[in-house]
C-alpha positions as CSV (number, residue, x, y, z in Angstrom):
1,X,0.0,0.0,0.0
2,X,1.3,3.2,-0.7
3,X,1.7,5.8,1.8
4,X,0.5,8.9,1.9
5,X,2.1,11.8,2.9
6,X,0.7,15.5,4.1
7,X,0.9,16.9,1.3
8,X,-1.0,14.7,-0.4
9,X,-4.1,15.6,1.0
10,X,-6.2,18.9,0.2
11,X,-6.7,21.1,2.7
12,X,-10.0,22.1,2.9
13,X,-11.9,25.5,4.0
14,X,-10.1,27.7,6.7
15,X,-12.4,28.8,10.0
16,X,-13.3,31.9,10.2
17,X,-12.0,33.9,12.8
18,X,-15.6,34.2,14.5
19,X,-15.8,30.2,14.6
20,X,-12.8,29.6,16.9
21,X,-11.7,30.7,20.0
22,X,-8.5,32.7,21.4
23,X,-7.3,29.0,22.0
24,X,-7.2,28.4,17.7
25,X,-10.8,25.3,19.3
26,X,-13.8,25.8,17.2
27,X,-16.6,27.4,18.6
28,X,-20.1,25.8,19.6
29,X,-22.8,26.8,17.7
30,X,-24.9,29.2,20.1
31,X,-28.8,30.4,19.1
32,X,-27.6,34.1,19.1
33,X,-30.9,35.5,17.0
34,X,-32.0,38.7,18.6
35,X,-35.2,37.1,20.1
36,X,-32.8,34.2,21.8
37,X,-30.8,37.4,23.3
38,X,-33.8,39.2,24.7
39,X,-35.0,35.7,26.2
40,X,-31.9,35.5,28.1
41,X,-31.4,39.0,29.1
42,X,-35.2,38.7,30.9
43,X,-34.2,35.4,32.5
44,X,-31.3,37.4,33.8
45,X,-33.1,40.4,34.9
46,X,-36.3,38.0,36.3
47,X,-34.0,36.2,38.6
48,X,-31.9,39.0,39.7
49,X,-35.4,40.4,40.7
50,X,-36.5,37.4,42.8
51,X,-33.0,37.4,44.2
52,X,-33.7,41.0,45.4
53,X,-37.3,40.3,47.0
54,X,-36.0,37.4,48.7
55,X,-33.9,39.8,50.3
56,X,-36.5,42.2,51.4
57,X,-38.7,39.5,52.8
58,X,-36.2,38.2,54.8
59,X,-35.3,41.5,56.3
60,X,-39.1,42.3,56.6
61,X,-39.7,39.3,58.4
62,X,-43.9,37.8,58.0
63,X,-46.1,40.9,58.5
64,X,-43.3,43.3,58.8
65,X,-42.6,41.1,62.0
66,X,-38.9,41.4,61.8
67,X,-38.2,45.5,60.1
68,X,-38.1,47.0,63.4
69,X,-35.1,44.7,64.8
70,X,-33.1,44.6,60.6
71,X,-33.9,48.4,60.7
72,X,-31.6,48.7,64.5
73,X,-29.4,46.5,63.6
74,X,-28.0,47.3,60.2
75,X,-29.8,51.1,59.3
76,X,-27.2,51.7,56.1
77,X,-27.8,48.6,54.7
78,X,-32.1,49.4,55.1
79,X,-31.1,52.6,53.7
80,X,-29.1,51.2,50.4
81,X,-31.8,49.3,49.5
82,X,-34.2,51.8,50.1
83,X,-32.3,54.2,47.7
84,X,-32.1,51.1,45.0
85,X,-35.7,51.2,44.9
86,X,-38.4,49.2,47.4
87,X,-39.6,45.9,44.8
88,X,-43.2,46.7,43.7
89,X,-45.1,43.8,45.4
90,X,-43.6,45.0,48.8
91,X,-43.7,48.6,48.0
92,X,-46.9,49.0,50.2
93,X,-46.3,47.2,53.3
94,X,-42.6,48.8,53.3
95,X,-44.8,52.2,53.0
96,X,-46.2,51.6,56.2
97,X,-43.9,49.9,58.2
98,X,-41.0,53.2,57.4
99,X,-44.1,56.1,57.3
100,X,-44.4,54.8,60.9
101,X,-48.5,54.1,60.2
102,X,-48.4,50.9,60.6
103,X,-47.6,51.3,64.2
104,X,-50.7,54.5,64.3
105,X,-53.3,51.9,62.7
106,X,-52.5,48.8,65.3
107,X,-52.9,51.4,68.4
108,X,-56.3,52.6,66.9
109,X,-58.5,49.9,66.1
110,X,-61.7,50.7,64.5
111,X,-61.1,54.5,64.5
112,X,-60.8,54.7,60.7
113,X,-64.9,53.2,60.2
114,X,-66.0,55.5,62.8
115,X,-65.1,58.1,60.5
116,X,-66.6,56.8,57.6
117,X,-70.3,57.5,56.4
118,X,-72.2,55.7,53.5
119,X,-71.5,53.0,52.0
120,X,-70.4,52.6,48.2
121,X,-68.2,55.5,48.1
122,X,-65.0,55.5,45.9
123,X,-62.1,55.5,48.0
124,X,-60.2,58.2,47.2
125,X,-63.2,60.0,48.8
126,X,-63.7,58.2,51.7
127,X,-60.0,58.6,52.9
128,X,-60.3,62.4,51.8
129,X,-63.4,62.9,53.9
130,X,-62.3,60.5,56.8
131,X,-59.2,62.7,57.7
132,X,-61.1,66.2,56.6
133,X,-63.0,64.9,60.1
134,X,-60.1,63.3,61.8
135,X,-58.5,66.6,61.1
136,X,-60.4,69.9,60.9
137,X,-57.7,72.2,61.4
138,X,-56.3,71.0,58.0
139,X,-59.6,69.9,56.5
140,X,-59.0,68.7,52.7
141,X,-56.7,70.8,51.0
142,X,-56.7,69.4,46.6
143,X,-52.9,68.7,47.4
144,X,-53.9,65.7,49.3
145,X,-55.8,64.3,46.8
146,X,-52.6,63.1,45.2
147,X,-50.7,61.8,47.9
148,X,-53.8,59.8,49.1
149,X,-54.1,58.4,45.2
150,X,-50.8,57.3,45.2
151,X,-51.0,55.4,49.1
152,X,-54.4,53.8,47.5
153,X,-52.6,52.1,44.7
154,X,-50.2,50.4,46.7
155,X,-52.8,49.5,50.6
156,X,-56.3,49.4,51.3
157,X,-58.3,52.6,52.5
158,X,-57.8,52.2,56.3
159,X,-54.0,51.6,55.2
160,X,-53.6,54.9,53.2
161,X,-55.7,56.6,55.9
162,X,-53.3,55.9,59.0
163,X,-50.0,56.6,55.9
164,X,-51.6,60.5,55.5
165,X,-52.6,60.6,59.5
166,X,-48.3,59.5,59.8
167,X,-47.1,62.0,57.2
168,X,-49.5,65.0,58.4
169,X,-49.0,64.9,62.1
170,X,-45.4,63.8,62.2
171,X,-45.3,60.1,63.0
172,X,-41.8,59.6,62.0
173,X,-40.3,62.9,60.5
174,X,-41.6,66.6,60.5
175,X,-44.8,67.0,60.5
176,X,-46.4,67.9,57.0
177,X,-49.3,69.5,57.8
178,X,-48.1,73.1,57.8
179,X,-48.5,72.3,53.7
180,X,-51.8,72.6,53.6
181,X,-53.3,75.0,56.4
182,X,-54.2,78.2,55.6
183,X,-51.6,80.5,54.0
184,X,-49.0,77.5,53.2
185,X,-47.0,78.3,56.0
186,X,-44.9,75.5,55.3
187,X,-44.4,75.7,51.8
188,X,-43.4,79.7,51.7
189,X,-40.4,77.8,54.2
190,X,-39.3,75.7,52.1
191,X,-39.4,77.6,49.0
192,X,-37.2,79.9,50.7
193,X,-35.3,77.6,51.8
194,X,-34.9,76.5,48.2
195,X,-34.3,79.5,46.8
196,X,-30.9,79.5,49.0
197,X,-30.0,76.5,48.0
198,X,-29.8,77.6,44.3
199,X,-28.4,80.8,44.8
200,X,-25.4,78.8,47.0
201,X,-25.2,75.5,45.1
202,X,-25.9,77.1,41.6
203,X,-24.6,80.8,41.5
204,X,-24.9,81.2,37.8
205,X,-28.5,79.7,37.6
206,X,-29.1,81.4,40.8
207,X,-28.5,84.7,39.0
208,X,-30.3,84.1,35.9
209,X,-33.0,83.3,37.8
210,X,-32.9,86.8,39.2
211,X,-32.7,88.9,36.3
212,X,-35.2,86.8,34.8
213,X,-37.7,87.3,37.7
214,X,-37.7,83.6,38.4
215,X,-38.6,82.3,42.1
216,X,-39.5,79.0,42.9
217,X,-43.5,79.6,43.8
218,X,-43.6,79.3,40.3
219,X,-42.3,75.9,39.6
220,X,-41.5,74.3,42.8
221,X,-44.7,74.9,44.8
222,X,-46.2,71.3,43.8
223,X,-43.0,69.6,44.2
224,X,-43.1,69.6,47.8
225,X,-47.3,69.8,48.5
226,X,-47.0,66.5,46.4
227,X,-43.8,65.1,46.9
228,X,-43.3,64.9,42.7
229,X,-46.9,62.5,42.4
230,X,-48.1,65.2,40.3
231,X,-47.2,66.0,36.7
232,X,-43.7,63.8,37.4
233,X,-43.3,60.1,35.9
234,X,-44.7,57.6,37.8
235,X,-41.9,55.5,37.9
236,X,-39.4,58.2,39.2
237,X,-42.1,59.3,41.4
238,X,-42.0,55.9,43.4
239,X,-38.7,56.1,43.7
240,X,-38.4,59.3,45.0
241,X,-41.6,58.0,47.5
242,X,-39.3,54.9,48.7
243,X,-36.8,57.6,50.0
244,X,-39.2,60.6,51.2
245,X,-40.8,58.2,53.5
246,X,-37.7,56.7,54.6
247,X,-35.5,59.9,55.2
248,X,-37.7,62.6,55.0
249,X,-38.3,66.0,52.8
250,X,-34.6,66.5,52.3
251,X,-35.3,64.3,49.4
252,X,-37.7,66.7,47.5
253,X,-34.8,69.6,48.6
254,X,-32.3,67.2,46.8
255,X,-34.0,66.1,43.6
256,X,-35.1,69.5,43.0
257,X,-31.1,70.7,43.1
258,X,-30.3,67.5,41.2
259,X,-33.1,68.4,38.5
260,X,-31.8,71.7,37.8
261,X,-28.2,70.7,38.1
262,X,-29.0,68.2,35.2
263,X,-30.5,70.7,32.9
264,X,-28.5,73.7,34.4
265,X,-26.4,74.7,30.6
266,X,-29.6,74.6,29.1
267,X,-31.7,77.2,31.7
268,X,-28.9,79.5,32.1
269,X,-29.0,80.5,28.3
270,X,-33.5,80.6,28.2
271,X,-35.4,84.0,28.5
272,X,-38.2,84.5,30.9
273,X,-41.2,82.2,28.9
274,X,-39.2,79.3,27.9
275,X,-37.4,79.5,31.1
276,X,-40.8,79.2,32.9
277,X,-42.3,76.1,30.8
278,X,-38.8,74.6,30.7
279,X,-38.8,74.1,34.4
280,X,-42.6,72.7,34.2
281,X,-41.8,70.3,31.7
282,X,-38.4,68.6,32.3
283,X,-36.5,66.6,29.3
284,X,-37.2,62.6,29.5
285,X,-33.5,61.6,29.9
286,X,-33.4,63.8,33.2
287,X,-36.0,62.2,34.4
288,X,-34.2,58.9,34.5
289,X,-34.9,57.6,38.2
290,X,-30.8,56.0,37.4
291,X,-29.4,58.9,36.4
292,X,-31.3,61.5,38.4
293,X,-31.2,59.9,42.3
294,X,-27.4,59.5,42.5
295,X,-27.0,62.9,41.6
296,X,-29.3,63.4,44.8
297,X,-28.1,61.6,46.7
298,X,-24.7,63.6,46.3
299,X,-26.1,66.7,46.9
300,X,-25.5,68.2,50.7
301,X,-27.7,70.4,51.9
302,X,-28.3,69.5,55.8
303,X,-26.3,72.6,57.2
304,X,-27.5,75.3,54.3
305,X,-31.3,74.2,55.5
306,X,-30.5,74.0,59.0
307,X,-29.4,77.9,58.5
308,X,-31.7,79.2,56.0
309,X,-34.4,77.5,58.4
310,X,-33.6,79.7,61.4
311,X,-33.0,83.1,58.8
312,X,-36.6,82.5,57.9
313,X,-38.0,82.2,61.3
314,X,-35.7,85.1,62.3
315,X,-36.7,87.5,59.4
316,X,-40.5,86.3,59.7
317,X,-40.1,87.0,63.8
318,X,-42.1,83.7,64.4
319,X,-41.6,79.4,64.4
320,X,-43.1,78.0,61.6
321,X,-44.7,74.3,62.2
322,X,-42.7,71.7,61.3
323,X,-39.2,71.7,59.6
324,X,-36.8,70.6,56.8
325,X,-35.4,67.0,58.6
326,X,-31.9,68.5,58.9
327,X,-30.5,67.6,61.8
328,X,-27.6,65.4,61.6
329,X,-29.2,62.7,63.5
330,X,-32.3,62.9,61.5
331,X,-30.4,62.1,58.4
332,X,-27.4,60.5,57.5
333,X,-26.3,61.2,54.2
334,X,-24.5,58.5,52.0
335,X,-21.0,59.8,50.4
């Protein structure tokens, strides 16, 4: 037999550089259509989420049995998470359990159907009305409306109730009532308090602002009397929800300075109209909820409200109710 050598034998077709690996080892053949890709990438993203409400429920404990003892033990880590964003199926007992009403509800059984009357009524309404009586100092002011539509999404009416009762009268942080008596004592604070924050943290804007005849009553007013649930996207405003309850109004302080901050080459160069609806209708990409918190979060602002606090009560010659949570103990803010 004869025998053959190499070079008797034609080579056949070369591999493609996409068909083997760094090693020179051809490549398994891999389903990489753009369907197969997306399929993956929500596999990825599905178990990363049940990953991260494994997490909560286990520092939540059955009921919210266990929050109280996580939230001693390890605050920063309750406060990352927070910040990350609460998982939607949680987001309402979480609501409760930081707001503080959770705690209001359990120590007043039965008070919330006592204030009720007729039944049939849509809920927004009934909650409305119940704490109009609860409350007659404060009454209903429309602001409300929208903080008690958000709470109803995520908790039953008694639920939302005992959240607005927590928020109003102080359960937790300052109370927010001052918001909505008679005159808005409490947001003519902390537009003035804003107003200083711009002019320290944002000279240039600060200024433009001036000669343009801008103050914040005429953008900023509905920022704090509804937290951002009105006219902002809903996703962002959740967000910003999982942190107001949690830390308290800095938050608002911070993504309203973040907000401008993002947009800030863009105001500085607008005359008086466009200026105006440019700071009532915000670009999409700034509100990005994972572009826009971090820059929050970054922001400092404790000590400049702490002082512009006491200039307002100095210059107004009285103590307004409530304040702007920012003491040091009251909030710790992440580097």
């Amino acid at each position: 037999m004869e025998r053959k050598t190499i070079d008797d034998f034609e080579p056949g077709p070369l591999p493609s550089p996409r068909q083997v690996d760094r090693f020179g080892f051809l490549k398994q053949e891999h389903n990489s259509s753009p369907d197969a890709i997306t399929k993956i990438r929500s596999t990825h993203v599905q178990e990363r989420e049940e990953r991260r409400v494994r997490k909560w429920r286990k520092m939540i404990g059955i009921g919210g049995s266990d929050w109280k003892h996580y939230v001693r033990r390890k605050p920063h880590v309750v406060k990352r998470r927070i910040r990350k964003g609460i998982p939607d199926c949680l987001r309402g007992l979480v609501w409760q359990l930081i707001s503080g009403s959770r705690d209001l509800l359990l120590m007043n059984p039965g008070v919330y159907e006592q204030l009720r009357h007729g039944p049939g009524q849509r809920s927004l309404y009934n909650v409305l009305k119940a704490y109009s009586v609860f409350d007659r100092n404060v009454g209903y002011v429309q602001g409300m409306g929208f903080l008690a539509g958000l709470l109803l999404l995520y908790m039953s009416e008694e639920d939302a109730f005992w959240l607005l009762v927590a928020l109003l009268k102080g359960a937790v942080h300052a109370p927010m009532e001052g918001l909505y008596l008679a005159g808005l004592p409490l947001v003519q604070q902390y537009l003035f308090q804003f107003d200083n924050l711009v002019r320290e943290q944002l000279p240039k804007l600060g200024e433009h602002f001036t000669q343009e005849m801008i103050n914040p009553s005429m953008y900023a007013s509905q920022w704090f009397i509804t937290v951002f649930s009105y006219s902002f996207p809903f996703h962002l405003a959740l967000r910003i929800w999982d942190v107001f309850l949690y830390e308290g109004v800095t938050i608002v302080f911070k993504v309203g300075l973040a907000l401008l901050k993002y947009c800030h080459d863009d105001l500085v160069k607008l005359p008086f109209e466009k200026l105006i609806h440019a700071l009532r209708n915000f670009p999409e990409d700034a509100m990005d909820p994972d572009t826009l918190l971090p820059m929050a979060y970054s922001i400092k602002v404790s000590k400049q409200l702490e002082e512009s606090k006491h200039l307002y009560e100095t210059k107004h010659g009285k103590e307004i109710q409530g304040d702007a949570e920012t003491s040091g103990k009251q909030e710790q803010e992440v580097h």
